[in-house]
Residue frames relative to the residue before (quaternion, step in Angstrom):
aa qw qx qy qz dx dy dz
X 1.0000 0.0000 0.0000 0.0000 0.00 0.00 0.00
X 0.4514 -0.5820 0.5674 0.3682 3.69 -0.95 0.93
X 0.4469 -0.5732 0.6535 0.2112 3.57 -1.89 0.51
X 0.3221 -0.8401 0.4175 0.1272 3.77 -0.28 1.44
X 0.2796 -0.8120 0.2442 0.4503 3.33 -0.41 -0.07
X 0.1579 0.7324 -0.6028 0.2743 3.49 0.72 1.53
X 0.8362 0.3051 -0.2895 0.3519 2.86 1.41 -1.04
X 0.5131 0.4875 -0.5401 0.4553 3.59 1.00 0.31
X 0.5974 0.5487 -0.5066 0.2922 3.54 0.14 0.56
X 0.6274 0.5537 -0.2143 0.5039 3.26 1.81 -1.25
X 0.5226 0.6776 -0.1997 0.4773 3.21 1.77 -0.22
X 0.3825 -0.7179 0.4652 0.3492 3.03 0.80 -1.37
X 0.3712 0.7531 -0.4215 0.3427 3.49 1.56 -0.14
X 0.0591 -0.7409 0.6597 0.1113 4.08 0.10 0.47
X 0.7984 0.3487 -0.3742 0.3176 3.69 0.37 -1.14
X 0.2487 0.8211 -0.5137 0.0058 3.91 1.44 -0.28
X 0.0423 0.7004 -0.7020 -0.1217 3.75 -1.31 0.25
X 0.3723 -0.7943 0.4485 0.1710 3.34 -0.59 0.68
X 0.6196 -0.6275 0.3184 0.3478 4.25 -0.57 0.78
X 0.5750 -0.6614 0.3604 0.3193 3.04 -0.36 1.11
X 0.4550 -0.7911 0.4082 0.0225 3.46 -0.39 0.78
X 0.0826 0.8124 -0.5229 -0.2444 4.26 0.54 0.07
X 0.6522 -0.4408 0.3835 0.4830 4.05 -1.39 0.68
X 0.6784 0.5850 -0.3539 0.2688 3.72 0.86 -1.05
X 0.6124 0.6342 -0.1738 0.4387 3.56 1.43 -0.54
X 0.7493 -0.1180 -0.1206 0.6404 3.52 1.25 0.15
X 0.5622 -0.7510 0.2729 0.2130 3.00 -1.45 0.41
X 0.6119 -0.5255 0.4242 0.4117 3.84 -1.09 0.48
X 0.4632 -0.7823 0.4150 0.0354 2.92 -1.56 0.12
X 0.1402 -0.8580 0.3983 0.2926 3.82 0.64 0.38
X 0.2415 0.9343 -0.2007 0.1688 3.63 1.64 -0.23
X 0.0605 -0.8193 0.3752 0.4294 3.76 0.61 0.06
X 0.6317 -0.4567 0.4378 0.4480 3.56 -1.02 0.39
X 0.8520 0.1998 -0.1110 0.4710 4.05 -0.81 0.88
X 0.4645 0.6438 -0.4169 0.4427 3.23 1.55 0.82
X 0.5852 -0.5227 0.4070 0.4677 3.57 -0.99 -0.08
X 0.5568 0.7202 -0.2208 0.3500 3.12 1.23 -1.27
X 0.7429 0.4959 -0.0916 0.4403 3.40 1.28 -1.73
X 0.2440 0.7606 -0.2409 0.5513 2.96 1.92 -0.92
X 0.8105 0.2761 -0.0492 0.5143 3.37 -1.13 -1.67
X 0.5112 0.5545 -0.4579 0.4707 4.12 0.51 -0.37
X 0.7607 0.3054 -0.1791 0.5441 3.48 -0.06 -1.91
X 0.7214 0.3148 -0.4397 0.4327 4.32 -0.13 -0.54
X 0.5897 0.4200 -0.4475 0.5250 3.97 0.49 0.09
X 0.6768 0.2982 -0.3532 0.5730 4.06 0.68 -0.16
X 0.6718 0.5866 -0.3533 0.2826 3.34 0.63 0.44
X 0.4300 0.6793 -0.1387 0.5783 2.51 2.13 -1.17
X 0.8293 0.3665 -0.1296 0.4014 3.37 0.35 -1.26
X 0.5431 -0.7313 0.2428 0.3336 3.14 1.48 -0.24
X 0.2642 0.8300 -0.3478 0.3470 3.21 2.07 0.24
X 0.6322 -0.4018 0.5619 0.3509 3.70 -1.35 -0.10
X 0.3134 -0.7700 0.3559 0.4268 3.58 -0.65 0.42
X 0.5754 0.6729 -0.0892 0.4562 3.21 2.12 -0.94
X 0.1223 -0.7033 0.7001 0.0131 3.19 -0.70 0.55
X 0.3417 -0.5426 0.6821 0.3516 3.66 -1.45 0.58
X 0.7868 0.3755 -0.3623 0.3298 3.55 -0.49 -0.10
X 0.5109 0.4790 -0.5631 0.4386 3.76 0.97 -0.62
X 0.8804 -0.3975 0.2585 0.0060 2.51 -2.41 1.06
X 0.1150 0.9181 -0.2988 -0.2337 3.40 0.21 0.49
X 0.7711 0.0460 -0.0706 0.6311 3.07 1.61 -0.24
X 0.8366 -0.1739 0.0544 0.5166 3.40 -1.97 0.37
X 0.8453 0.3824 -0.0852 0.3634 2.80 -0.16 -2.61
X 0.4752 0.6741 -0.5017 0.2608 3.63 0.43 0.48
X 0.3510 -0.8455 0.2753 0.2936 3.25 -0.31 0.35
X 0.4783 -0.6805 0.3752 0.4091 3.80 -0.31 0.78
X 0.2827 -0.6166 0.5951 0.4309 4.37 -0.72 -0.12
């Protein structure tokens, strides 16, 4: 599991950067941006230490869900 940077803060680590990450390693999101749903998306990829972003998560209404 990557080390997130919640935990180099609880740490003290100020300069932390975290390992680059490729899109292929976790998954997108169909979520709308400013949901609860999306919400819970980005603090569970934090947690885990993931990117919050994803090129493919969802960016708006008219997008279409898969």
């Amino acid at each position: 599991m990557q080390r997130s940077i919640l935990e180099a803060i609880r740490e003290g680590e100020w300069d932390f950067e975290p390992e680059q990450i490729k899109d292929t390693m976790f998954d997108s999101t169909v979520a709308l941006p400013g949901t609860e749903e999306k919400l819970s998306v980005l603090a569970e990829r934090a947690k885990r230490g993931l990117p919050l972003w994803h090129s493919s998560d969802r960016l708006c209404y008219e997008e279409r869900s898969e």
